[in-house]
N, C-alpha and C positions, 0 to 999 in steps of 0.2 A: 537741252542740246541733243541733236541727233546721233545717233552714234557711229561714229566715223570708222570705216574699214579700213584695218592697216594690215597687213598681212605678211611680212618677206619670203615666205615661202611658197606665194600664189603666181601665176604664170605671167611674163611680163608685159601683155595685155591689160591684166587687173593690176599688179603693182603700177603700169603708168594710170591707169586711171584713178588710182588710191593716192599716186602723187600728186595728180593735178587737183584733185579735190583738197589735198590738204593746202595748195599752194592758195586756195582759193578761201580758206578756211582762215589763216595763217592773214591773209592780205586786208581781210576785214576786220581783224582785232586791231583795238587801239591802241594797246600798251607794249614798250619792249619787253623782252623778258632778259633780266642778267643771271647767269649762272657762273658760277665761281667752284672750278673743283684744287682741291688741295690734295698733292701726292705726296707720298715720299721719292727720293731721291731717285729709286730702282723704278725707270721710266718703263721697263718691261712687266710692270704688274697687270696681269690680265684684265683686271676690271677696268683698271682707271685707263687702258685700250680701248678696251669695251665701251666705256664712257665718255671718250675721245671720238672714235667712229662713229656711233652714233647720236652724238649732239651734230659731227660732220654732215651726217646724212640730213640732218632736218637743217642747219644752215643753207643748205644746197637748196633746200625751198623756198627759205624767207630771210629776208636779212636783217628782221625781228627780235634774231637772240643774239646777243654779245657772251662771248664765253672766255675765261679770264684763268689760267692756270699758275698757281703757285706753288711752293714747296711749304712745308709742317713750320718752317723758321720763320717763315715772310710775317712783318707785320700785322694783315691784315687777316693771318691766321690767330694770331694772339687776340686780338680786338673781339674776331666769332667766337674764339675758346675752340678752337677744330684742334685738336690734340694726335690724330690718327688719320690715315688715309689710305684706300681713296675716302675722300669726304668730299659729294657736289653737295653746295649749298644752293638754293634758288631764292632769288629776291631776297638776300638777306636784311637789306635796310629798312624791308617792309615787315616781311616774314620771318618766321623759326620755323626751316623746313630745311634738316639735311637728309642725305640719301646716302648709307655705308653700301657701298658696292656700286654694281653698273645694272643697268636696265637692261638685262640681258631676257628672253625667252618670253614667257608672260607676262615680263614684268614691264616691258617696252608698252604694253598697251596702261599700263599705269605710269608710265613717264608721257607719253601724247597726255594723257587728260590733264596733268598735271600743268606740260606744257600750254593748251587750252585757256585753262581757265587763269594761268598766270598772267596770259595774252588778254582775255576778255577781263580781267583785272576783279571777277566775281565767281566764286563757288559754283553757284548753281545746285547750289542746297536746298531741300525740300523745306516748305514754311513751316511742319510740325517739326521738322528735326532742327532748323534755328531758331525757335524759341526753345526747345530745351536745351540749347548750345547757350543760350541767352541768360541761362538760368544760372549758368555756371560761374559763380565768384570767387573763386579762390584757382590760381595757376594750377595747371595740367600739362607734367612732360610724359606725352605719350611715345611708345617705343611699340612698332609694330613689326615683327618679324616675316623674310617673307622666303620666298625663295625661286627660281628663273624655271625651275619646273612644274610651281605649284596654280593649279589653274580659276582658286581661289580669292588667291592673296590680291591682285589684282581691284578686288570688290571693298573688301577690308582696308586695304591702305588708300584706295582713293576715300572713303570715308572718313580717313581722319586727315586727308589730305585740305575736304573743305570745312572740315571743325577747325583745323588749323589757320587756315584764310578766311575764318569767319569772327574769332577773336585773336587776332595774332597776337595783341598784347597780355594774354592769358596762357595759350596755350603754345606749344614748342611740340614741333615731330619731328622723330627720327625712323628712317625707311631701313631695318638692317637687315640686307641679305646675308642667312646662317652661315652661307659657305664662304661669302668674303671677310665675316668675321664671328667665326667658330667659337672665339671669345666669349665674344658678349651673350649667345643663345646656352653656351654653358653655364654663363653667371646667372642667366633667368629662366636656366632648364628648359629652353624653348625648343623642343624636339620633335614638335611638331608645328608646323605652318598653314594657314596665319594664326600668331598666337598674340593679342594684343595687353599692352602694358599701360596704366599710367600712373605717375607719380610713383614706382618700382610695386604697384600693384595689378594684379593677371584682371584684367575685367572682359575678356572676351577669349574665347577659345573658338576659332574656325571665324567662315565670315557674318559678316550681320546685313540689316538693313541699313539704312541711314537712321532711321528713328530709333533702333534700337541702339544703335553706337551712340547717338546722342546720350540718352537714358542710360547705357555703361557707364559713360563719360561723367555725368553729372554725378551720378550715384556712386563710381569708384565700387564699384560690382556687377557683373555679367547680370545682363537683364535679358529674358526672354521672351517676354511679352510688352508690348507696349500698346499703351490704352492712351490714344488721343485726347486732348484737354479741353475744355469748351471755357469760355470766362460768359456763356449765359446767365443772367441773374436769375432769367426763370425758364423754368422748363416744365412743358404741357404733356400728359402722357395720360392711356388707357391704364398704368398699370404700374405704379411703384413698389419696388423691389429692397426691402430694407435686409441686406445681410449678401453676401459672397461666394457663399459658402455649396458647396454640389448643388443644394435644394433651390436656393436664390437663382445662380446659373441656371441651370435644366430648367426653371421658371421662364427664365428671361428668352431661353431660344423656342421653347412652345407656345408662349404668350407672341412673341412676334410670328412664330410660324402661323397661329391663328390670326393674323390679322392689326393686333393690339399692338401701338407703341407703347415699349416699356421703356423704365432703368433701372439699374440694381446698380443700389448705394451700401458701401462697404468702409467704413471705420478703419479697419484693420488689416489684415493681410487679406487676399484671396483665398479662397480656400478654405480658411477656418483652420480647423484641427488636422485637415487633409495635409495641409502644406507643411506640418513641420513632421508628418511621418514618415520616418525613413524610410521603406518599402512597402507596397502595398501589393496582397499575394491573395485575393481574395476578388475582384475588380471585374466581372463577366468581362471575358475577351482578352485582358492581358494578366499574362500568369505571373507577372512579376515588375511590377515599376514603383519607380521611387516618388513619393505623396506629392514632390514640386510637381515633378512631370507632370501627374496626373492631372496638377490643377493647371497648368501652363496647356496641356491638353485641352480642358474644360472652358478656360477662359478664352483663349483662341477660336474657340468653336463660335463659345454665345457673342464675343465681338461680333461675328459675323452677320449677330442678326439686333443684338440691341446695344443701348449706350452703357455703359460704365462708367461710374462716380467712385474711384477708388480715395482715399485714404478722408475721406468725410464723413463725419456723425450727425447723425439725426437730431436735434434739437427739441423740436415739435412739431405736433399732428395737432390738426383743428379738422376736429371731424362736422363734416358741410358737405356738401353738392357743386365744387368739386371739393377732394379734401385735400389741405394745403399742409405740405410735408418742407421744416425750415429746418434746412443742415447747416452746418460750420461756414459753408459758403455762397449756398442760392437758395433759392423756393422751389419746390415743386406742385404744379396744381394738376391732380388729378382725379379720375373718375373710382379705382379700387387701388386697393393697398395689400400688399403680400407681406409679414413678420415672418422671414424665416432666419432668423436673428441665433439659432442655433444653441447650443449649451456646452457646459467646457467641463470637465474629469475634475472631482474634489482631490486636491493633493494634501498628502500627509503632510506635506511642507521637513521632510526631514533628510537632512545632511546627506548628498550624495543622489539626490532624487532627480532633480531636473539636470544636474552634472552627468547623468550615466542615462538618462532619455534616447531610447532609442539604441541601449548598450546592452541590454540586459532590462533596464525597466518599462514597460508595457502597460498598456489602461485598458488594453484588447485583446482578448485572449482569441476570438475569432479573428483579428488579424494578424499576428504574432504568435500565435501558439504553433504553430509545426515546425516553427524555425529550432523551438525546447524538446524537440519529439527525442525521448530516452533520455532527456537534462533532469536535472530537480530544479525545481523554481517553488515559491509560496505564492501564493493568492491572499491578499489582505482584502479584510472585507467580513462581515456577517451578515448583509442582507440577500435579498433572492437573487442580485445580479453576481454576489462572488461566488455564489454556493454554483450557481449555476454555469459561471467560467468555470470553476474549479470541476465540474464535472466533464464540460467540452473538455477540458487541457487533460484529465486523466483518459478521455474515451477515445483522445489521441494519438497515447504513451507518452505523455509528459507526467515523471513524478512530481505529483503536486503536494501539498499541506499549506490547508489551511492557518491563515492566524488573523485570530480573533482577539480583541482587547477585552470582552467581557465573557463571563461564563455562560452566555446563552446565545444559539443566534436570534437574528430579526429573520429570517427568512421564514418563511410558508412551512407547515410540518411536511406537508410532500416532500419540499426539496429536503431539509433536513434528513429526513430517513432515506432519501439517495442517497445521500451523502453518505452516511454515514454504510450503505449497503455497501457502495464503491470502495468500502474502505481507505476512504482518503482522511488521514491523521489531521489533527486540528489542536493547535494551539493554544490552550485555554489564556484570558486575561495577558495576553503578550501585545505590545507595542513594540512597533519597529523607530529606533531609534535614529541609525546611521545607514544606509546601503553603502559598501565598500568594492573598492578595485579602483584600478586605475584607466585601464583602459578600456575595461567593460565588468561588467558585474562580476564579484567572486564570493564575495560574502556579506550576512547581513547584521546586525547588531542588535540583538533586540533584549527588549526590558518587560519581565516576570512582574505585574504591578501587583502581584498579592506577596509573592516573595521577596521583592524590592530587589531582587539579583537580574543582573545583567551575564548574556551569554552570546555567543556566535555563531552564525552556519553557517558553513559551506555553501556555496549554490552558486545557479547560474542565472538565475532571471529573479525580476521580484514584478509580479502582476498587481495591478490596486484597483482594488474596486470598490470604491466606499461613496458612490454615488454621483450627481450631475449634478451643477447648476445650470437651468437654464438660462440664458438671456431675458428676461422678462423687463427688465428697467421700462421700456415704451409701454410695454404692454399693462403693467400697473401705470402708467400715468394716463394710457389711455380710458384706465379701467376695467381691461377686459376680465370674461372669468375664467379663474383658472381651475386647475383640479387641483386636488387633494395633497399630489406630489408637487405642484407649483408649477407646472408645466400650463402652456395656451391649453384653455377649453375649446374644440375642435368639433363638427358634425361632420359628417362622411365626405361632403364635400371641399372640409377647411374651410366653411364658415367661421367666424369666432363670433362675439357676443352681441359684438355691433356690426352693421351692414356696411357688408363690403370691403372690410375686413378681414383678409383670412390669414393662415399660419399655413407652413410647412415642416418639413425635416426636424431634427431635433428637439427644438423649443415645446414640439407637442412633446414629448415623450417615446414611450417605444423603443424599439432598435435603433443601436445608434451608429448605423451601419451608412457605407456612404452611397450603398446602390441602392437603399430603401428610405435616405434622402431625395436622392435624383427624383426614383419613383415620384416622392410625397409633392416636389416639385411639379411635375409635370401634369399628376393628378391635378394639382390645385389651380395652375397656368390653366387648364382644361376646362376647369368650374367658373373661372373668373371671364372666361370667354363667351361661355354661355350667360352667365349672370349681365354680362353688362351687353349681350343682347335681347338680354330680355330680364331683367331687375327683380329676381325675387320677392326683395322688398316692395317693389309695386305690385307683384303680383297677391304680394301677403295683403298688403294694402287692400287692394282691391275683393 
């Protein structure tokens, strides 16, 4: 639908022309529209004025709306359940669509569309955003706050205006302007506008897309990205992408920028480990954002240049010419294959560990350690990667001590005689048992395994560093070779064992940094561009 210019403050050359168009707009819809507003007694309430004059104004165009006033007692207020007023209802017989207040300021251009599409008797909803309106099986009372001077809301409530008239028997809206009812934005702390609700849960803060509101909607949480859905059984590409994560992305928008259709298939969340870090303070360019953002940044970007298959596992690889890649839901046949499948922090698995993540407890002393700068925190760990946080975190000014479970480390003698040069204390044969606090880390619990006594410390942070797992699951079934540490075996260019095959970011090994995944990504995007213009393997061949 075009979008119709209404303007009451335009000169009235343009307001009559804005009339005649709508009258001509109005004269072509097929259906009436019936509006029902319910007041209280006190006929001088400014809104339901408000709401009076200007349903008048658009009468005056078409004789298309019938509009029907009653008071809070009248029967037909008991039958809606309309308990308070003003309350306009529209199309009640059909719809669950009320409006607390009047269509006052900005909000009048969300009363026309409303009007509109009650007329054309259809939404006019985008086709990704009604199937995942489509997807949605269980009722949704949405409550969207708005308010006559906010120049967004407008965007926001017509979006749940056509989720509302796309499953009316599902879903129920209510339009509540803060200032005509001060109440209700108190009861949902709505202090700011547009601030969207459904089923008495916050799933949108400011305005959205239609597709993203959809995907709030179903999801019953604020969604920031949305990744369009394909029901392809099979899918052709230069270039599959198994994992999500920095390395997989920055693959996926290099690989396309050279040329290569890709996709990057993700299991799990976006992101990887990025996504559930609270802040990230280390990131070339920005000094400080929180690990969603970062990936809602990342993912948004590589949208732009390839597909995404998010929440699908890879099944099996049939390595062939092309090689045929079977997830949870379709086929992929392609020419190379990128693992960057990624590895995830061994946890002690002990009481108060994943409960105080991102409170005090750390797996990265390079991206977390300056937030402890003059704290005391421990480093758990005896191999070369804690010896070696632990010496970043002291050459920071973080008081650090080690603790170690056995009387020797595993690390390298170099680091160990840093270690111990920097005079950072170490904890013979100790186990941490409990991390404590409540709202964030305070003290730790830890257990003497030669004394069998148990003791506590003070502190502020507890860092772990007791090694990786990588993701290898594919990579042993496809057989590739790994090294030593069980990481992919890799050549400079992220070859792996078999052709055409390559790895990136974490699963090789190395830092496990997120800007020396991207790198490894983009390195490898780069090698698979050239190789599948010109095939290594035929050239070894030859």
């Amino acid at each position: 639908m075009a979008e119709v210019p209404f303007d009451p403050s335009t000169d009235q050359g343009s307001q009559a022309d804005a009339t005649r168009q709508l009258e001509r707009v109005f004269q072509s819809m097929p259906n009436e529209i019936h509006l029902f507003l319910f007041s209280r007694k006190d006929r001088d309430d400014p809104f339901a004025q408000a709401i009076r004059q200007v349903v008048r104004a658009f009468r005056e165009m078409t004789n298309k709306i019938t509009f029907r006033e009653y008071g809070l007692d009248h029967e037909l207020a008991r039958k809606w359940q309309v308990t308070d007023g003003p309350t306009l209802l529209f199309e009640p017989e059909k719809y669950n669509i009320r409006w607390y207040g009047g269509p006052l300021g900005e909000e009048g251009r969300t009363f026309l569309e409303l009007l509109i599409y009650l007329g054309l008797g259809k939404s006019n909803i985008s086709e990704q955003a009604r199937e995942v309106i489509g997807r949605i099986d269980e009722p949704r009372q949405v409550k969207v706050f708005v308010s006559p001077t906010c120049p967004y809301c407008p965007q926001q409530a017509v979006n749940a205006i056509k989720a509302a008239m796309e499953k009316p028997g599902q879903i129920s809206l209510e339009l509540v302007d803060i200032q005509c009812r001060p109440d209700l934005a108190e009861q949902y702390s709505a202090h700011s506008v547009p601030q969207t609700f459904a089923n008495d849960v916050m799933i949108a803060m400011g305005a959205q897309t239609e597709e993203l509101f959809a995907a709030s909607l179903l999801k019953l949480e604020q969604q920031t990205v949305f990744i369009p859905e394909t029901e392809d059984e099979l899918v052709e590409a230069d270039l599959v992408i198994v994992g999500g994560g920095p390395a997989g992305l920055t693959a996926g928008i290099y690989a396309a920028r050279s040329g290569l259709k890709s996709a990057i298939i993700e299991r799990g969340a976006l992101g990887g480990q990025v996504a559930t870090t609270p802040v990230v303070e280390n990131y070339p360019g920005l000094t400080s954002v929180g690990g969603k953002t970062l990936v809602d940044i990342m993912v948004t970007h590589a949208l732009e240049y390839t597909t995404i298959f998010p929440g699908e596992e890879v099944i099996d690889i049939e390595v062939g010419r092309p090689f045929v890649v079977s997830t949870s839901r379709r086929k992929f046949h392609t020419k190379t294959i990128l693992l960057a499948t990624g590895a995830t922090h061994k946890h002690l698995g002990a009481p108060g560990e994943s409960r105080l993540l991102g409170r005090g407890v750390s797996y990265c002393s390079t991206c977390d350690g300056m937030l402890f700068k003059g704290k005391k925190v421990i480093m758990v760990g005896g191999g070369n990667s804690a010896v070696t946080e632990a010496l970043h975190l002291r050459n920071i000014g973080v008081d650090v001590t080690l603790v170690h479970r056995r009387d020797k480390l595993r690390a390298q003698d170099f680091l160990t005689r840093l270690l111990f040069e920097a005079r950072i204390p170490v904890l013979w044969n100790t186990e941490v048992r409990e991390i404590l606090g409540e709202d964030r880390v305070r003290q730790v619990l830890l257990f003497d395994n030669q004394s069998k006594e148990t003791f506590t410390l003070p502190l502020d942070g507890v860092f772990i560093s007791i090694g990786y797992e990588p993701a290898i699951s594919l990579a042993q079934k496809l057989g590739l070779a790994l090294t030593e540490e069980g990481y992919i075996q890799k050549d400079a260019h992220h070859r792996t064992s078999i052709d055409g095959i390559y790895s990136a970011g974490d699963v090789e090994g190395g830092y496990k940094q997120i800007v020396t995944a991207a790198g490894q990504g983009a390195e490898a995007a780069m090698s698979i561009f050239e190789d599948v213009i010109n095939p290594y393997w035929k050239r070894e061949a030859g």
